[in-house]
TORTIPA-901812 format. One line per 8 residues: number of its first residue (from 1); their letters; for each residue x negated, y, z negated of N, C-alpha, C, O, CB. Coordinates in steps of 0.05 Angstrom, whole numbers, m for minus. Each point is the difference from the previous one (the first is absolute). Glycine has a CB too. Layout:
N
NUM> A> X:Y:Z:X:Y:Z:X:Y:Z:X:Y:Z:X:Y:Z ~ ...
This chain:
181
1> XXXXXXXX> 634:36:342:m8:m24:m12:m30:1:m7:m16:7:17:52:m32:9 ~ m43:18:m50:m20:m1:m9:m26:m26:8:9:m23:0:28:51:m33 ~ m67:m24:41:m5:m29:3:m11:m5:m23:m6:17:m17:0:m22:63 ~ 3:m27:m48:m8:m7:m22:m31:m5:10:m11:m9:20:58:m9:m42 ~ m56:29:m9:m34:6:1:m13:m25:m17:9:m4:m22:m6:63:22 ~ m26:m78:10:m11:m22:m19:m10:13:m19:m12:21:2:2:m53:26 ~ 16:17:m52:m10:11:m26:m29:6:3:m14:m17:12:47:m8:m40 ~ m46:49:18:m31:8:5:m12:m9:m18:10:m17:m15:m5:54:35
9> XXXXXXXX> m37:m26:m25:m8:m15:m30:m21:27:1:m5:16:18:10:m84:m22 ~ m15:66:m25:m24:18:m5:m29:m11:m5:4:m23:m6:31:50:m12 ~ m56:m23:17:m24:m9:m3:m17:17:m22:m2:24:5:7:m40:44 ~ m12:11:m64:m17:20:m25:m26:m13:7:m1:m24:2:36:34:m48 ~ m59:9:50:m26:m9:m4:m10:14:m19:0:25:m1:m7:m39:42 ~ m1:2:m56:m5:17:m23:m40:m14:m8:m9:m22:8:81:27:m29 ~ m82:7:11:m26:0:m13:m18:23:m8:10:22:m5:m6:m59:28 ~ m28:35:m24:m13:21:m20:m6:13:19:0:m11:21:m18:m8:m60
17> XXXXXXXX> 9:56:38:m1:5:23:m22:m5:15:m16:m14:m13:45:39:m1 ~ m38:m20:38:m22:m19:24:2:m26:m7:m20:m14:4:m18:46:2 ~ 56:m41:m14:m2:m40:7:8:m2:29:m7:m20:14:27:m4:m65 ~ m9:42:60:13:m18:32:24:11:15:4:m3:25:m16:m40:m45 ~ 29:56:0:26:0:0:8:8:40:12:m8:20:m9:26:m88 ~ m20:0:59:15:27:32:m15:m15:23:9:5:23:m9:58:m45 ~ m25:m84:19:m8:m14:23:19:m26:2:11:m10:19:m60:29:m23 ~ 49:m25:m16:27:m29:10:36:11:4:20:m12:6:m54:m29:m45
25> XXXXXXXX> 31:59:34:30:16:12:0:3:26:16:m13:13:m10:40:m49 ~ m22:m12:45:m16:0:26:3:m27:21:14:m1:20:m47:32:m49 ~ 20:m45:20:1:m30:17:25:m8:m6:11:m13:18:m59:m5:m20 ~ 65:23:m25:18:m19:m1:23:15:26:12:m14:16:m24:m6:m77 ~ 13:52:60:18:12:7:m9:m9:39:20:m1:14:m13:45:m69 ~ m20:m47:62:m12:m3:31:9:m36:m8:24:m1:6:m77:48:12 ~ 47:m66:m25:13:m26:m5:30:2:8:12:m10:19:m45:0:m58 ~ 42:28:19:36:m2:6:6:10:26:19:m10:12:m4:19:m60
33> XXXXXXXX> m29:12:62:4:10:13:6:m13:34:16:6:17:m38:22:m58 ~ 0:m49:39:m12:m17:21:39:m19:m1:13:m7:20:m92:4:m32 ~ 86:m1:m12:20:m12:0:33:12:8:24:m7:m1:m60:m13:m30 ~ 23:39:39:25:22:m2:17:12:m25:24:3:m3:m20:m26:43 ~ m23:29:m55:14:6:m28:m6:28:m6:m23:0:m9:18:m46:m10 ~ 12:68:18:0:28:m9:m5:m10:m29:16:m16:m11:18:47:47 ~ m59:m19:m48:14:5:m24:m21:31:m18:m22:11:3:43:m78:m5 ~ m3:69:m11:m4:26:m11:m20:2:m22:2:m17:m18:43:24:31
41> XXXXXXXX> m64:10:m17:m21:2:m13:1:21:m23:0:23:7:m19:m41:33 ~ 18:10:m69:7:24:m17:m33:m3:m17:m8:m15:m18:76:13:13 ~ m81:21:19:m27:11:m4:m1:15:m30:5:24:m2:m11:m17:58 ~ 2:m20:m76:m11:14:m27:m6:33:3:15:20:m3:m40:m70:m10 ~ m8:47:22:m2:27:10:9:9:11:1:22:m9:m23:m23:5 ~ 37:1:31:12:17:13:29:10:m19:7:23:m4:m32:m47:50 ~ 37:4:m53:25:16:m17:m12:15:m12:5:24:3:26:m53:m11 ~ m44:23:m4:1:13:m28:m10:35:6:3:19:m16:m19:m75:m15
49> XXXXXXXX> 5:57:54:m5:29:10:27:18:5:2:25:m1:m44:m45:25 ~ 62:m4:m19:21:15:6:19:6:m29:11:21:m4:m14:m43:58 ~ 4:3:m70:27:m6:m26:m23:12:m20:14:6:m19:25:m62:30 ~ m57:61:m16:m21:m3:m17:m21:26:9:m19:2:m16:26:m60:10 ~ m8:75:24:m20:14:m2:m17:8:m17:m22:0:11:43:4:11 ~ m21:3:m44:m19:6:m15:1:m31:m16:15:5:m20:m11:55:19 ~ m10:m78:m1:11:m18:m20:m33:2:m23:m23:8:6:67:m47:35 ~ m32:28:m65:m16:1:m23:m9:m36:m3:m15:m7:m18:45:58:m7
57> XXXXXXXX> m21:m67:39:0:m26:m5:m1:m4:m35:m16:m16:m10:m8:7:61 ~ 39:22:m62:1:m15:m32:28:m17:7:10:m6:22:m33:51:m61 ~ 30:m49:22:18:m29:m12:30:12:15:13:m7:19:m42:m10:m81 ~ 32:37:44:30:20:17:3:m2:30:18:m10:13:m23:50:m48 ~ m14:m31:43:0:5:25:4:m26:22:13:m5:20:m42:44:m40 ~ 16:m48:8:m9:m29:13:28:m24:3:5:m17:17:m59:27:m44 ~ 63:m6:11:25:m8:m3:19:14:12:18:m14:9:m32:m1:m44 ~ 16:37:37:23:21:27:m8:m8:20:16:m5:18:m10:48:m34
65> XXXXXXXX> m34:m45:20:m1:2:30:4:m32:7:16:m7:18:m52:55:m11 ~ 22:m69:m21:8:m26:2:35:m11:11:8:m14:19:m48:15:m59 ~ 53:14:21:28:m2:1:13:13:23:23:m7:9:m26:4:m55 ~ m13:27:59:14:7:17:m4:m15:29:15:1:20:m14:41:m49 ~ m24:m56:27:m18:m10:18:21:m25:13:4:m5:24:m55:20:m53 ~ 63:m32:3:8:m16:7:29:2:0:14:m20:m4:m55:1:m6 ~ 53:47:13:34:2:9:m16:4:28:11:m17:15:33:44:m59 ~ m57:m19:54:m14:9:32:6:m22:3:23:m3:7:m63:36:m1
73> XXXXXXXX> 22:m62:m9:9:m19:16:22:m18:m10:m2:m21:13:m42:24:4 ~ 65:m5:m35:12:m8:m5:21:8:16:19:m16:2:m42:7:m37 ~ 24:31:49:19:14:16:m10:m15:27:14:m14:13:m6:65:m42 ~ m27:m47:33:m12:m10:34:7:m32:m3:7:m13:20:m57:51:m11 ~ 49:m49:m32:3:m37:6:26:m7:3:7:m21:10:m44:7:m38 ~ 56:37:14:32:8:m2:m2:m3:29:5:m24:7:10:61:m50 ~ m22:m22:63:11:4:24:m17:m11:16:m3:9:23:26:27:m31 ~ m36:m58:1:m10:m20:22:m21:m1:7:m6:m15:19:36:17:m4
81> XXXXXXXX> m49:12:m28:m30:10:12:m13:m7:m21:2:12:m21:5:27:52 ~ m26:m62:m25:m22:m16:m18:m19:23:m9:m6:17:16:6:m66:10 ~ m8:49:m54:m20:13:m9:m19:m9:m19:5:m15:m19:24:43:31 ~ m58:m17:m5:m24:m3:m10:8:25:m19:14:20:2:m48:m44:38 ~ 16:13:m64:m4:25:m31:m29:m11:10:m6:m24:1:52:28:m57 ~ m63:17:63:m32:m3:m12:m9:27:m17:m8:23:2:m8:m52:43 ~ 22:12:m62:m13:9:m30:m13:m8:m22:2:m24:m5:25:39:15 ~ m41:m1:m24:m5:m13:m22:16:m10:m23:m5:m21:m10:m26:42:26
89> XXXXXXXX> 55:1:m25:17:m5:m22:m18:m10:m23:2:m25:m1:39:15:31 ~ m53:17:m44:m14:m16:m15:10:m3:m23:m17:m3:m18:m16:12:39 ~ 54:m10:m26:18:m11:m21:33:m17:10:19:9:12:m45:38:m41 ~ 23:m70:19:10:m30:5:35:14:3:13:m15:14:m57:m28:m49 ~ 58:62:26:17:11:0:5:18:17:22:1:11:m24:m15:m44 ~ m8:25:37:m2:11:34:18:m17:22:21:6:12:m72:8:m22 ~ 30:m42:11:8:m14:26:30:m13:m14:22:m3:10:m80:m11:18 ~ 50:10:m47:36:m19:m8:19:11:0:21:m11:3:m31:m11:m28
97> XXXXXXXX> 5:50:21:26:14:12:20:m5:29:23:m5:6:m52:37:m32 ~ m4:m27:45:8:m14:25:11:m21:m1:22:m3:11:m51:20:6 ~ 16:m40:m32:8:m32:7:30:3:m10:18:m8:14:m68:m22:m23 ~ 55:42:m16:30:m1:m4:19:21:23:20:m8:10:m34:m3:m67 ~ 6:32:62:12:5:26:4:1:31:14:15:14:m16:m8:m47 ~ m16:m29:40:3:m15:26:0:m23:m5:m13:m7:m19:m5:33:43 ~ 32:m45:m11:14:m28:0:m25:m7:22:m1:m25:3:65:30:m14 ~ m78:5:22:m16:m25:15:m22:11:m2:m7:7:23:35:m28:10
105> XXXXXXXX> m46:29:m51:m25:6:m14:m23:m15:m1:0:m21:m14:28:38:m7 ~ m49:m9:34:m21:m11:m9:m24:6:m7:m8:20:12:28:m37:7 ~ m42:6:m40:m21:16:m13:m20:m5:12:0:m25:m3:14:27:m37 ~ m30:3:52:m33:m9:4:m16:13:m10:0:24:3:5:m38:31 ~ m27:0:m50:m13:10:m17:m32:m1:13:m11:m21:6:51:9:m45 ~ m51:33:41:m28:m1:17:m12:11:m20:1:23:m8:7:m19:57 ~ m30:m35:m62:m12:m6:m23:m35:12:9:m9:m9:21:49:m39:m37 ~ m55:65:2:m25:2:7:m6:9:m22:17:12:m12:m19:m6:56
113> XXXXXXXX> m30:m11:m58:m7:3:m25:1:33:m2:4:10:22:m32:m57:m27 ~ 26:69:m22:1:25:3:m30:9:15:m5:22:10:43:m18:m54 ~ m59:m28:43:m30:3:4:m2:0:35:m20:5:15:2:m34:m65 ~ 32:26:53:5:4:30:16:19:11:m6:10:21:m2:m51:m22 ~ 28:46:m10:20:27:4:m18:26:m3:3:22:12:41:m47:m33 ~ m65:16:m3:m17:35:m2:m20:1:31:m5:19:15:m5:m18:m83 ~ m1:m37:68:m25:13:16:11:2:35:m17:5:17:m25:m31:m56 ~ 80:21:48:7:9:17:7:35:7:m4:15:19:12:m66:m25
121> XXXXXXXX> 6:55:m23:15:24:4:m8:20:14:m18:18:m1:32:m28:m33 ~ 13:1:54:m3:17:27:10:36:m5:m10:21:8:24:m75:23 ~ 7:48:m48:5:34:m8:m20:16:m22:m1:24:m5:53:m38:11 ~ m68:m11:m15:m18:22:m17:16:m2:m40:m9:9:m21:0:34:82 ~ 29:m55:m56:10:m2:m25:m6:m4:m29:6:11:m21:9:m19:52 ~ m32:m15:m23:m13:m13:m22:m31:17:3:m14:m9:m18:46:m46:19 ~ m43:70:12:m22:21:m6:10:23:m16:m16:12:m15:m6:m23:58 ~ 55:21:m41:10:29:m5:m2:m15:m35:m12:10:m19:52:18:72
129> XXXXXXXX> m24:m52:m54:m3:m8:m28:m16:m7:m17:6:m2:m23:19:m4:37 ~ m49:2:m3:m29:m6:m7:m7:29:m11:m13:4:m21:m1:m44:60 ~ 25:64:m21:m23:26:3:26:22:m34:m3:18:m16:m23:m15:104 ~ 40:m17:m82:27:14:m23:18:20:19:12:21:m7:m46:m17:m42 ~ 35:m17:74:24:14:22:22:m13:m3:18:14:8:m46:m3:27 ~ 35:m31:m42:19:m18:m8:9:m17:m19:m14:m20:m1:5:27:31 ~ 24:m6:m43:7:m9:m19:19:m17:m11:4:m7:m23:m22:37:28 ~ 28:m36:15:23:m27:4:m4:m21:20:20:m10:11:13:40:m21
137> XXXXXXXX> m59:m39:17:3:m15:28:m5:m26:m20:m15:m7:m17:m6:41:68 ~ 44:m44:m37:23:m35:m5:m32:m20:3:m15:0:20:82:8:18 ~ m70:m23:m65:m21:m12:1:m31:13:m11:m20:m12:m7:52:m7:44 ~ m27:38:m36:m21:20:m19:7:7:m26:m5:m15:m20:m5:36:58 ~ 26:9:m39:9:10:m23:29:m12:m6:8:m2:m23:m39:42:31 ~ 50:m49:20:19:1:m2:4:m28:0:m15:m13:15:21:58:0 ~ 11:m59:m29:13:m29:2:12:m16:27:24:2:7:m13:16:m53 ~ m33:m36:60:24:m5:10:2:m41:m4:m13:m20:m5:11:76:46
145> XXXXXXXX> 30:m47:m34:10:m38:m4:9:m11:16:24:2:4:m13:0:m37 ~ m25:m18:46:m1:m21:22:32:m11:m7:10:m1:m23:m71:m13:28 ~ 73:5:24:18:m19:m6:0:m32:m18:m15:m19:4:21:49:38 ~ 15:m26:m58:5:m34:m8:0:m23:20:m12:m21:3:39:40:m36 ~ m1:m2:48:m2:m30:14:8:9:35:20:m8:13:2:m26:m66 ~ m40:48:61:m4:10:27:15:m23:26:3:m24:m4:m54:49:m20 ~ 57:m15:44:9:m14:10:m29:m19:21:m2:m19:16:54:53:m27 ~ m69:m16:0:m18:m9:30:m31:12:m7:m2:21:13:47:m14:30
153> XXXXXXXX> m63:m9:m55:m23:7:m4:m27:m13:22:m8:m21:10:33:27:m62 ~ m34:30:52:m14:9:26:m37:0:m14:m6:12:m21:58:27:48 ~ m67:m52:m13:m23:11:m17:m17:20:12:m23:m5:5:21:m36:m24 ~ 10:60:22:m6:21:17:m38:0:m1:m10:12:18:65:19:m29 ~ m71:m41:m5:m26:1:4:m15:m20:23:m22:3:11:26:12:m60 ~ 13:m35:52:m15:m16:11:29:m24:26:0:m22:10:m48:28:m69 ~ 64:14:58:22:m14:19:m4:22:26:m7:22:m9:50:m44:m33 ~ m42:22:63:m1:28:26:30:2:m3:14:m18:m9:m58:7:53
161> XXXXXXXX> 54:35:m35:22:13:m13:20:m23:29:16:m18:m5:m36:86:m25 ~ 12:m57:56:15:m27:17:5:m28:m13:24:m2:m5:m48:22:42 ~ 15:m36:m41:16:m16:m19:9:m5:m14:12:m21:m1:m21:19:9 ~ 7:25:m35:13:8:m18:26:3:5:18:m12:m12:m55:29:m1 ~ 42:3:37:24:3:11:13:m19:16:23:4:8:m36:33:m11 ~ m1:m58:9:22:m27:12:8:m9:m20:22:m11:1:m41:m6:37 ~ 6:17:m60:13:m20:m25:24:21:m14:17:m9:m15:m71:m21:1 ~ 52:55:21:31:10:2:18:m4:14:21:m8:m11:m36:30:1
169> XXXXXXXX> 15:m18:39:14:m13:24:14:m25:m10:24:m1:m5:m60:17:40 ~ 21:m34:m38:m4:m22:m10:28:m5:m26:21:m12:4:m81:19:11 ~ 52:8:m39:18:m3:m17:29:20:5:21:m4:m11:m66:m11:m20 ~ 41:33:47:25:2:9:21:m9:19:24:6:3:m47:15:m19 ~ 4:m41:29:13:m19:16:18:m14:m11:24:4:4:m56:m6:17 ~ 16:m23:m44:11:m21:m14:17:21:m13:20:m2:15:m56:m38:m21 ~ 43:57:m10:24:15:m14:18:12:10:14:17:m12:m38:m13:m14 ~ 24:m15:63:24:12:18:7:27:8:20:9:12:m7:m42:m30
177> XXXXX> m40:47:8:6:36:9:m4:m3:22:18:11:12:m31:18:m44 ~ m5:m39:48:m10:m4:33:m1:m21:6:m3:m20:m15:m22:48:18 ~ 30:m28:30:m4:m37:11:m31:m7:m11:m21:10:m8:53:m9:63 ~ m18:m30:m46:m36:m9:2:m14:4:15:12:9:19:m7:m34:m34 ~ m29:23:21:m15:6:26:m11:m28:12:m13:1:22:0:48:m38
């Protein structure tokens, strides 16, 4: 006999890169945790070392690995295990793929000007693209497009990522993925 598993949901954080993303994943993922919630973390960079080793980040690519990114957790929310996407996706089709294939989807969008993403960047990104090491970074050379109509916008410059992440808690409460607290 099979048990029956509560429907799971997915989480997309998406923004430019150094707005926030992997620090409010962080708090959000220790948040759920405190609640008793496993949930699974699908790390941009880290995949992409694995599905993507050499990757070229042009348009092709970006789109394979996007797509493969999100059968990964479309499979994990299949079998019951809540998942975080922290990524950038910096194209609006990316994440809607997700939204059309998970039924309990949600976007958060962690908003910070690009003038602040340069003078954080923690990987050095926006220096490699400055120096001509890079040539696609989302918000520089490369396009990226904020959500239309996000489920939940984060202002990652001036919100501390801990509260940021209750107002997730928060909206996943009211939309019945988790009790209330």
């Amino acid at each position: 006999m099979a048990l029956k598993i509560a429907p799971s949901f997915a989480i997309w954080i998406t923004g430019l890169p150094a707005s926030g993303k992997s620090t409010l994943t962080a708090a959000l993922k220790g948040q759920l945790a405190e609640l008793g919630i496993d949930i699974a973390v699908l790390e941009s960079d880290s995949l992409r070392k694995i599905l993507t080793p050499n990757p070229r980040y042009d348009e092709t690519e970006r789109a394979l690995f996007y797509r493969q990114m999100v059968y990964i957790g479309k499979l994990l929310v299949d079998h019951g295990v809540p998942v975080i996407f922290d990524a950038t996706a910096n194209l609006r089709v990316y994440r809607d793929q997700a939204r059309a294939e998970i039924p309990r989807f949600f976007e958060i969008y962690v908003e910070v000007p690009v003038s602040i993403c340069i003078e954080r960047d923690p990987k050095g990104i926006y220096r490699q693209a400055k120096e001509g090491g890079a040539a696609t970074v989302p918000g520089v050379q490369a396009q990226y497009e904020p959500p239309e109509n996000p489920d939940l916008v984060i202002y990652g410059d001036r919100e501390p990522s801990e509260s940021a992440a209750q107002r997730v808690v928060a909206l996943l409460a009211r939309k019945g993925c988790i009790p209330a607290r």
